[in-house]
C-alpha positions in Angstrom: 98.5 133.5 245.8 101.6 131.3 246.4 104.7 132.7 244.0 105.7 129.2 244.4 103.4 127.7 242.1 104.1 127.0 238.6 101.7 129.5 236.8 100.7 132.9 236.7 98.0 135.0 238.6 95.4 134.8 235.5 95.4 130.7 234.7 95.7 130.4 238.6 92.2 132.4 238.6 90.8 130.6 235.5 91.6 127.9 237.3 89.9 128.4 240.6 86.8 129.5 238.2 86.5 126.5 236.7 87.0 124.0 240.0 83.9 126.4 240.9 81.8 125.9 237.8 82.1 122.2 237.8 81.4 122.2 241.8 78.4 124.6 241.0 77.2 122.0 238.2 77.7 119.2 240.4 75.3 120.2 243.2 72.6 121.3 240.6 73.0 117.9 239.1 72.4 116.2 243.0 69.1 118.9 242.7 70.8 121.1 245.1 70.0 125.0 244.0 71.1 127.2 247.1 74.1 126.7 249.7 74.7 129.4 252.0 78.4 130.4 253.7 78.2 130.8 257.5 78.3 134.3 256.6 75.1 133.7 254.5 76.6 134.4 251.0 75.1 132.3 248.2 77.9 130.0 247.2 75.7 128.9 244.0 76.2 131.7 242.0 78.6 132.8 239.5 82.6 133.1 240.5 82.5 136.6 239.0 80.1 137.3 241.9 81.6 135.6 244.9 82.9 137.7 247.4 87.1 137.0 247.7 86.2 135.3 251.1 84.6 132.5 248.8 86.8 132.8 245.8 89.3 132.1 248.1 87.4 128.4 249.2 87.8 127.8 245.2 91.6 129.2 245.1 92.6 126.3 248.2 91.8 123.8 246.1 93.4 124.8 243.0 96.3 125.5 245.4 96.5 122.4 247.0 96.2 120.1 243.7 98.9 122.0 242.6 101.0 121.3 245.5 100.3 117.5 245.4 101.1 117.2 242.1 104.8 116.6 242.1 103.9 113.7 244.8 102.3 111.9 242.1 105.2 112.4 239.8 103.8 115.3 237.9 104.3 119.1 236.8 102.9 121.4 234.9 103.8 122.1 231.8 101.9 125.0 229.4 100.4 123.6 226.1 
């Protein structure tokens, strides 16, 4: 992970998990049950079980809202 970015290692994981979860619920909602990597991992599976490789997919976005976020005139700021 980027040091750069305003939040620690666990919330940046939480994070990531979550972006996941809701993509996950998303393509079951669209009736889409199985996606495959080109390595031929599962994608639709828990985070918890996702090799780093794919975690890592999850962590990009994370990373990259984060990054945009000051564009748009905002920070983040813990509750």
């Amino acid at each position: 992970m980027n040091d750069t970015l305003p939040i620690d290692h666990a919330t940046f994981e939480a994070i990531a998990e979550a972006v996941h979860d809701g993509w996950v619920a998303t393509k079951k909602s669209q009736g889409i049950h199985s996606r495959l990597s080109e390595t031929g991992e599962e994608q639709i599976a828990p985070y918890s079980v996702l090799s780093e490789e794919a975690k890592d997919l999850d962590r990009g976005t994370v990373r990259s809202v984060l990054q945009a976020l000051p564009a748009a005139g905002l920070k983040v700021v813990a509750a």
